[in-house]
N, C-alpha and C positions, 0 to 999 in steps of 0.2 A: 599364630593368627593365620588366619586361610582369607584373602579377597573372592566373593562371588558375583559375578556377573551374570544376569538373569539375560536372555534373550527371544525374543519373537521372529529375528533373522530379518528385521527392517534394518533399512538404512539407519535410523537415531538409534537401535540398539547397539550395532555395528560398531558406530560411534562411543558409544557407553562403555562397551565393551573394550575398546582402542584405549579411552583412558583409566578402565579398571584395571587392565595390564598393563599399563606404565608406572600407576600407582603401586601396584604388584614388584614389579620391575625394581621400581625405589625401595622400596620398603624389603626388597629381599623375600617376601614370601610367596605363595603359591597362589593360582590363582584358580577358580571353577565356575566354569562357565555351563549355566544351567539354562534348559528350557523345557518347561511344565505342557504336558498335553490332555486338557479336560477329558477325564474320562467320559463323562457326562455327555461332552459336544463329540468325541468319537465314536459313543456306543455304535452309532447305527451304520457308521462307515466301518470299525472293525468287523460289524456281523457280514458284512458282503466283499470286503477285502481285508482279511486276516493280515497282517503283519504288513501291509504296503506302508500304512500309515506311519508304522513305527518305523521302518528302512527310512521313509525319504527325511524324519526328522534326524537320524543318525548318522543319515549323510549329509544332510544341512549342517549339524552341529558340528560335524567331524573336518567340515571346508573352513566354518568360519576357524575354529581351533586353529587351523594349518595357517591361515592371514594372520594371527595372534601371533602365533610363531614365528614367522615370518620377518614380521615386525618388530620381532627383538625379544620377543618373551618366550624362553624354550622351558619354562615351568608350567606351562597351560596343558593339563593332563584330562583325558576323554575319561570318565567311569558314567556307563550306563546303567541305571536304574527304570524299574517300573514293569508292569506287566508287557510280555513280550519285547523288554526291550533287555 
């Protein structure tokens, strides 16, 4: 069984997040920590800055990951997916 946690990188995700890797934690298994970026809502920003978009969410995700960690769960593993990511 794999725990997922979905994030938008708000505070009640944050949150979410905090107790999906505890859950994680208890239960012994892994845990992924995802967050979705509408293609749709990027079109017009990837045509005028190729790849920013996708960095600053790599590095958002890759910070919160590291507070996951931090906090006691060293099974919260980064695999990126998606065009240019």
């Amino acid at each position: 069984m794999t725990i997922v946690a979905g994030t938008d990188f708000s505070q009640n995700a944050r949150a979410a997040a905090r107790a999906a890797a505890a859950i994680a934690q208890r239960l012994g298994e892994p845990l992924k920590l995802v967050h979705v970026l509408n293609e749709l809502g990027a079109e017009a920003t990837l045509a005028n800055q190729q790849g920013v978009v996708f960095e600053g969410r790599r590095s958002a995700l890759a910070t919160h990951a590291e507070e996951l960690k931090a906090a006691g769960d060293d099974r919260v593993r980064l695999r990126h997916r998606g065009a240019g990511i």
